[in-house]
N, C-alpha and C positions, 0 to 999 in steps of 0.2 A: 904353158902347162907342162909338166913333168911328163918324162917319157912311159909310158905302161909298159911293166914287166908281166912277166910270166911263172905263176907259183903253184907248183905239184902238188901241194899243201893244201891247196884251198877248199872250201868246204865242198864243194862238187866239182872239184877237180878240171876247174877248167880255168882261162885267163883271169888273173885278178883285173878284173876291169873299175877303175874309181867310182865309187860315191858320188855322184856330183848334188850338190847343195846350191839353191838360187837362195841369195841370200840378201835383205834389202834395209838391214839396221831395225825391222819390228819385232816385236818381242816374239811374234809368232815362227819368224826365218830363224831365229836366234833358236829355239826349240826343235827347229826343223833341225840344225847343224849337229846340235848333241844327241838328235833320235838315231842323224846318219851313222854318228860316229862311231855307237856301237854296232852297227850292220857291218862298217867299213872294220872296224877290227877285228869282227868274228871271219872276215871275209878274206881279211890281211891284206887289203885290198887299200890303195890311197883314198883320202879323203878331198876333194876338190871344193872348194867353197867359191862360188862365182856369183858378184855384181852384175849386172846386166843396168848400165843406166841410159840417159837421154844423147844423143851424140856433140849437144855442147855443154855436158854436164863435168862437174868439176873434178878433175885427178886427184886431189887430194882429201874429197868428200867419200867418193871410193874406195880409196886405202885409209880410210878411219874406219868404215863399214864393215871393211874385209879383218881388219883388224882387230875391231872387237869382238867379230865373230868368235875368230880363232882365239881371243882371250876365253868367251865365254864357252869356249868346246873344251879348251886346258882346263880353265878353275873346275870343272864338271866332272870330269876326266880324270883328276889326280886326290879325286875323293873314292873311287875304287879299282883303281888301276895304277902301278908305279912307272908304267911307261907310256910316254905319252903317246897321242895317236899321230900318225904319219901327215900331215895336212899341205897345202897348197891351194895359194888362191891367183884369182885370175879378174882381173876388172874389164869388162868389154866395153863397148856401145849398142844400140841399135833396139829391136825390139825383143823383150824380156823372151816370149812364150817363142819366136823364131830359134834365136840364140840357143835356149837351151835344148829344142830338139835337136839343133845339130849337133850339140853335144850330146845328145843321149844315144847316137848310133856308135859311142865307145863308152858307154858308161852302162855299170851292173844296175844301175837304177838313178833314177833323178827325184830328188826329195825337194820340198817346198811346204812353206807353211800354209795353213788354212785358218780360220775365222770360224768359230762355230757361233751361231747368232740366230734369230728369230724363234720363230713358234717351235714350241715339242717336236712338232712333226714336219718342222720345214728348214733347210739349212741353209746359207747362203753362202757360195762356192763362187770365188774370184776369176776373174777372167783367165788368169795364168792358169792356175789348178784345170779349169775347164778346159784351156786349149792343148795343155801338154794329155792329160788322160785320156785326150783324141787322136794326138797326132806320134807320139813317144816314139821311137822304138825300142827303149828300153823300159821296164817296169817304171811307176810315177808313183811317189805314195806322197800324201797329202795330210799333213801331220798339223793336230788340231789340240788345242790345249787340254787336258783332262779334265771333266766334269768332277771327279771324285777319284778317293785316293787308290779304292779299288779299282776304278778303271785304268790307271796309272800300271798297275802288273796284272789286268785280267787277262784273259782266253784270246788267242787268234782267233777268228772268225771267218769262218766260209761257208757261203750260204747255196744251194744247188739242187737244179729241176732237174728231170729225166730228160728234158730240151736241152740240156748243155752242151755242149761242145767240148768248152772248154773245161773241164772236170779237173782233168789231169795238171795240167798249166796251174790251176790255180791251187789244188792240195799242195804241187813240189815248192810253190814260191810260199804258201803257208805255214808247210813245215822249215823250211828254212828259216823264215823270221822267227817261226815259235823256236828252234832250236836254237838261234841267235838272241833270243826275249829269256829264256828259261821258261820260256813260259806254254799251257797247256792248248791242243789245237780242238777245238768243235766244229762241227760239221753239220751241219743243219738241211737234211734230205725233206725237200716242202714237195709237197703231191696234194690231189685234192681229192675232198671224202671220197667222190665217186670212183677214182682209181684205188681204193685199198687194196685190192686186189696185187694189183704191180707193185705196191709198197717193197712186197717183202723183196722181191725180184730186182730193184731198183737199191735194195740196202746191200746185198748180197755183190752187186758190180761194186758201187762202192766200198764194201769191204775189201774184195782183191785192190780195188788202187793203192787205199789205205795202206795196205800189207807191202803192197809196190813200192809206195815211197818211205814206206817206215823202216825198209833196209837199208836205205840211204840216212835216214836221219831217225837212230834206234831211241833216240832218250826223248823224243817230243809224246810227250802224254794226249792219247785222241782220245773223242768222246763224239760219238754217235746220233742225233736226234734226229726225231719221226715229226714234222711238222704237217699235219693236214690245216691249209688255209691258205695263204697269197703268199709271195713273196716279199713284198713291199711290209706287209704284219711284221713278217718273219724274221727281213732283217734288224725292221726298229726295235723290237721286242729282244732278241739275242743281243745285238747291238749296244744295248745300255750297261754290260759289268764289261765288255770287252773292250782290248786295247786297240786290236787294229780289225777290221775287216778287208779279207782280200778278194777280188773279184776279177773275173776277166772281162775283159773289154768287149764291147757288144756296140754293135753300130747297125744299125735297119739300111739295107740297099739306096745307096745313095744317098746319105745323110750320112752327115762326117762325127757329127755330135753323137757321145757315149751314150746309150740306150738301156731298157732291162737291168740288170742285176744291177750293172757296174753305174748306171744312170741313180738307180734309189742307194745306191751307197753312199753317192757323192753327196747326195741331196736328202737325206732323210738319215743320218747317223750324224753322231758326236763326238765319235772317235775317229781316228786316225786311218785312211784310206789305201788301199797300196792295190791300184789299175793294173794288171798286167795284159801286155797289147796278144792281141789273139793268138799271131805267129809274128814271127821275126821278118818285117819288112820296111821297107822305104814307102812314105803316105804318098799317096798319086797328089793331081792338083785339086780332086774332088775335098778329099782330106784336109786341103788347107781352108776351105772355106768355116769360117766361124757364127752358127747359129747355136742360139739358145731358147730351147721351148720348154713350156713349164710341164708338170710332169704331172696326173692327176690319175685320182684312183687308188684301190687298197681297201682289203676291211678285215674283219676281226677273222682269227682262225684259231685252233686247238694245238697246241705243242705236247707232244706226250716223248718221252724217253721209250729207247731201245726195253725190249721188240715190241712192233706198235701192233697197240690193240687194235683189230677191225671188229667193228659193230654192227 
């Protein structure tokens, strides 16, 4: 892999660190490569495309893989842009979701397709997607084929309790993508009837963050919403014109598997995912253990636009 520079330029001024792309010859990784490619240019940042296969798997089945990739990021590429994107690929062995976290303790984000399939309200998220949005240390976003043409340029999406935490982490990696997409950020504040009270108290913090990171990133268009009802509603319901939903990472004490927010994102959206890990850390050995529970619960709630009415 090519050595990482350092660019004063970058959109937040800090290491251009690669793109890395798992990339496995389906049409889905193939989407995954061209979604990176624009983060990785707005970012000026290399684009890393990496195989991950069996360890007596064939050299030369690899570098077909890697190859088309990077065929099908150019032909994509040279339809709105005259210079092509900076790319490099890497063929390994051993196991896919291993391999690429250790890649992600030098990469700005780790990208990987996803499958969107079954019921309306039920998604099914691949073992890899599941084990990197657990264990990353860099952002993982999960990129799923678009439903519809509008979903293809809709709204970022972020969806946020007064229980957050992670607030902040998730509006600055939002407005980046939306600043990197052209495209508009929504923010969806879910509280329930019985707190109306706090609503307004609760819009008012998020409006300073807003304000916080919109001086970093002036041209991303925000929009405000007052959702009284679940959040599981809230994301599938906002979730259906948007392109990406971003979410922080959430894990319940001692359970390694991504929980709340960032749990129903994975698993109840059809768009395009982008996990960001809580704080910048190395996963213990808790981390590495891999469960999957299903996830149940959710009911109907009220979405109303800024300022929200109490009744």
């Amino acid at each position: 892999m090519s050595e990482i520079t350092t660019d004063v330029d970058d959109l937040q001024g800090a290491a251009a660190l690669p793109v890395v792309v798992g990339v496995d010859g389906s049409p889905a990784s193939i989407r995954a490569a061209q979604w990176a490619a624009v983060a990785a240019d707005a970012r000026r940042a290399p684009l890393h495309l990496v195989h991950v296969a069996g360890r007596h798997a064939d050299a030369a089945a690899s570098a077909e893989i890697l190859h088309n990739a990077c065929r099908a990021v150019h032909e994509r590429w040279v339809r709105t842009s005259p210079t092509p994107p900076v790319i490099s690929t890497r063929a390994l062995t051993g196991d896919p979701a291993t391999r690429l976290i250790g890649l992600s303790a030098d990469a700005s984000e780790v990208v990987v397709g996803g499958v969107s399939a079954g019921s309306p309200t039920r998604v099914q998220v691949g073992s890899l997607a599941t084990t990197l949005a657990a264990s990353s240390h860099s952002p993982v976003a999960v990129i799923r084929p678009p439903t519809s043409g509008a979903g293809a340029v809709g709204p970022v999406l972020v969806v946020t309790t007064p229980t957050d935490s992670g607030t902040s982490r998730a509006l600055s990696a939002a407005m980046r993508a939306a600043t990197e997409r052209n495209s508009e950020l929504v923010v969806v504040d879910v509280t329930r009837p019985t707190t109306r009270a706090s609503a307004t108290q609760t819009d008012r913090k998020l409006e300073e963050l807003l304000a916080d990171h919109g001086r970093q990133f002036p041209s991303v268009r925000t929009r405000l919403v007052t959702y009284f009802g679940h959040t599981r509603t809230a994301i599938e319901r906002f979730s259906a014109p948007a392109q990406l939903v971003v979410t922080v990472r959430q894990r319940k004490q001692l359970w390694p598997y991504p929980s709340g927010t960032s749990h129903t994102a994975l698993h109840h959206t059809r768009c395009a995912v982008l996990v960001v890990p809580e704080q910048p850390a190395n996963p213990t050995a808790i981390d590495r253990l891999r469960f999957l529970v299903p996830h149940r619960g959710g009911a109907a709630g009220q979405a109303i636009r800024r300022p929200a009415v109490s009744g």
